[in-house]
C-alpha positions as CSV (number, residue, x, y, z in Angstrom):
1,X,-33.8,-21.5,-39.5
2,X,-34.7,-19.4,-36.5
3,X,-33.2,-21.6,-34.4
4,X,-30.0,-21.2,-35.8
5,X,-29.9,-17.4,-35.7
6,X,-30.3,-17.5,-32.3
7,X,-27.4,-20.1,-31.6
8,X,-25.2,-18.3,-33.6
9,X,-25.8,-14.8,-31.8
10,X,-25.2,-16.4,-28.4
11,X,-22.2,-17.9,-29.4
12,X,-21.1,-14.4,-30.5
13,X,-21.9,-12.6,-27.1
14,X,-20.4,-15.3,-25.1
15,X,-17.1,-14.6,-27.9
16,X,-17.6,-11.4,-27.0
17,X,-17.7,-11.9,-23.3
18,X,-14.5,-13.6,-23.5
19,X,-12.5,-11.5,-25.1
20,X,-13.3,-8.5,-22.2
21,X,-12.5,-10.9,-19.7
22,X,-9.3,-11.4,-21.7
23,X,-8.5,-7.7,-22.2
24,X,-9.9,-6.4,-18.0
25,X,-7.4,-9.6,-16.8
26,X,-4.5,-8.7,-19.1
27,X,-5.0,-5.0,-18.1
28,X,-5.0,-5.8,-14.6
29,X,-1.7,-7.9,-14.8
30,X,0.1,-5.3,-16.8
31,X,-0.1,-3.0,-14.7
32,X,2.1,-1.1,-12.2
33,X,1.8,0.0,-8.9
34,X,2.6,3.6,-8.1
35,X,3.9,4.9,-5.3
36,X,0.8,6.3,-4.4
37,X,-1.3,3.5,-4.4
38,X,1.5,1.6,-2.6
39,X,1.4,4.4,0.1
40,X,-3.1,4.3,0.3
41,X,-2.8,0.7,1.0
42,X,0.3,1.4,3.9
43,X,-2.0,4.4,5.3
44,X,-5.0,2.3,5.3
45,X,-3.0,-0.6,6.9
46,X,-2.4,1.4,9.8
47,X,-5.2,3.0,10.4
48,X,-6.6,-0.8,10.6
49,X,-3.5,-1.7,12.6
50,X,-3.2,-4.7,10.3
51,X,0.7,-5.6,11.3
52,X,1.0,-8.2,8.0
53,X,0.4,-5.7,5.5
54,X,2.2,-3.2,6.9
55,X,4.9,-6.1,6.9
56,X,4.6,-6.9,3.2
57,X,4.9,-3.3,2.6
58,X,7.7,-2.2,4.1
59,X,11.2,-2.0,2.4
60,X,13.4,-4.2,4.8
61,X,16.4,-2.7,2.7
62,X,20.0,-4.2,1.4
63,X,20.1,-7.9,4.0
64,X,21.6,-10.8,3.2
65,X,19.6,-13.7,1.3
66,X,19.9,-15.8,4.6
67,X,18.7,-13.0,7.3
68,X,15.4,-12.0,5.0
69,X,13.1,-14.0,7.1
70,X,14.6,-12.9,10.9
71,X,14.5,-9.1,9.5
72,X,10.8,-9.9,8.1
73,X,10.1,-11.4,11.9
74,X,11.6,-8.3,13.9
75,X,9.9,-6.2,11.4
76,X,6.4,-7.9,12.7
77,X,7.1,-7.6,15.9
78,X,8.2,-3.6,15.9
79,X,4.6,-3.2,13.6
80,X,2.8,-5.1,16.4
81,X,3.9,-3.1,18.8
82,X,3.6,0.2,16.9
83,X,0.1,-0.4,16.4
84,X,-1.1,-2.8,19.1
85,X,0.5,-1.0,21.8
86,X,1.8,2.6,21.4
87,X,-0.7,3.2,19.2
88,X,-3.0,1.5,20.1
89,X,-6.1,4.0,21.0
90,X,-4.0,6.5,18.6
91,X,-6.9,8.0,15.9
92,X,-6.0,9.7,12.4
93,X,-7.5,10.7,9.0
94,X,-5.3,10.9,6.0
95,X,-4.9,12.0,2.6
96,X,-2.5,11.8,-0.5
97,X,-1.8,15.3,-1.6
98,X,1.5,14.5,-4.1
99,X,4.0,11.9,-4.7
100,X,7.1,11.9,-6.6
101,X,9.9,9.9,-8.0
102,X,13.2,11.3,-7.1
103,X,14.9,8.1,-9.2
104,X,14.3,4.7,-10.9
105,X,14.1,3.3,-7.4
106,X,12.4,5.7,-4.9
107,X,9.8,8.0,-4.7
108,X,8.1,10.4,-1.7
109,X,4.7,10.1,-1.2
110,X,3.6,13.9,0.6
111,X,0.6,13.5,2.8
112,X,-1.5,15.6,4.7
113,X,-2.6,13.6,8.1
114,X,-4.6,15.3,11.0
115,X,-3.4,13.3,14.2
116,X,-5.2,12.9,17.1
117,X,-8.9,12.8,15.8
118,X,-9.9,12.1,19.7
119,X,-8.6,15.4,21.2
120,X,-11.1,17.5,19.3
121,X,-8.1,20.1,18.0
122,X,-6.6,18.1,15.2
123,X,-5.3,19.7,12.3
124,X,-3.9,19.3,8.5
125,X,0.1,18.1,9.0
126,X,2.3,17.8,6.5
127,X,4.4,14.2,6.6
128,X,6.3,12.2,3.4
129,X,6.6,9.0,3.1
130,X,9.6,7.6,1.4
131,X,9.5,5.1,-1.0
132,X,12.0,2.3,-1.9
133,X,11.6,-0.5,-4.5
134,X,12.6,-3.6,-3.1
135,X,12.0,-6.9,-5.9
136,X,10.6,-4.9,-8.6
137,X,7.8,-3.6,-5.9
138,X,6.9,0.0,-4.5
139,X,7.3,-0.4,-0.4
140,X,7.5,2.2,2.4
141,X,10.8,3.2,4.0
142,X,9.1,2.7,8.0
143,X,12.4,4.4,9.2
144,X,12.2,7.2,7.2
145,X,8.8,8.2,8.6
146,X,8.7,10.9,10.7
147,X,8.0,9.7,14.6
148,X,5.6,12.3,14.9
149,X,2.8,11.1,13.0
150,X,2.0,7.7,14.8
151,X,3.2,6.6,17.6
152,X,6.1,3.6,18.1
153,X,7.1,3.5,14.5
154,X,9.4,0.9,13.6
155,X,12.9,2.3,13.5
């Protein structure tokens, strides 16, 4: 008899267990990315000078079907540069301070960035980064961003 009490309260935790893993999964693909968190991962991206991310999440913008890929590939190549070789000693800290939608399909993301850590003198600067969706997806308008903030910016 004891044996069985047992069995049938392990069977109910793993049940349990389960259906959490069930719920935190279903939770997770439910959800949407904001602007925001779309623009910490682009920030963060840079600062590493990781050129595919900051690929993947940039809005290439209205191109034909056919020229996707070449725009994806010159797109690359100006992040590489950007942050491989114009910026490539170029320090900065970063932080989210708003973001807004101004419609269904774009957003600003305002963000206070102190550039130049190595000089000693850096201060808070106000910059936005705009905000396109582009297949249902939050990605940052690299043209839009002012050429101030980091140097060799795609364009």
């Amino acid at each position: 008899m004891k044996e069985m009490r047992i069995r049938g309260a392990v069977n109910f935790l793993w049940l349990g267990l389960i259906l959490m893993l069930v719920l935190v999964v279903g939770a997770f693909a439910l959800a949407k990315e904001e602007p925001a968190s779309v623009a910490a991962q682009f920030m963060s991206a840079l600062a590493k000078h990781d050129v595919d991310k900051l690929t993947e999440l940039s809005y290439i913008g209205e191109t034909e079907p056919a020229e996707i890929e070449s725009s994806r590939e010159k797109l690359k190549k100006s992040w590489d540069f950007c942050v491989n070789t114009a910026g490539k000693y170029y320090t900065f800290a970063w932080r989210i301070s708003a973001s807004r939608k101004s419609s269904e399909n774009s957003a600003s993301v305002t963000l206070q960035v102190q550039r130049n850590l190595a000089s000693g003198g850096s201060y808070d600067e106000k910059y936005e980064l705009p905000m396109e969706q582009e297949g249902g997806k939050w990605k940052v308008v690299a043209s839009g961003i002012s050429s101030e903030m980091f140097p060799g910016l795609p364009r």
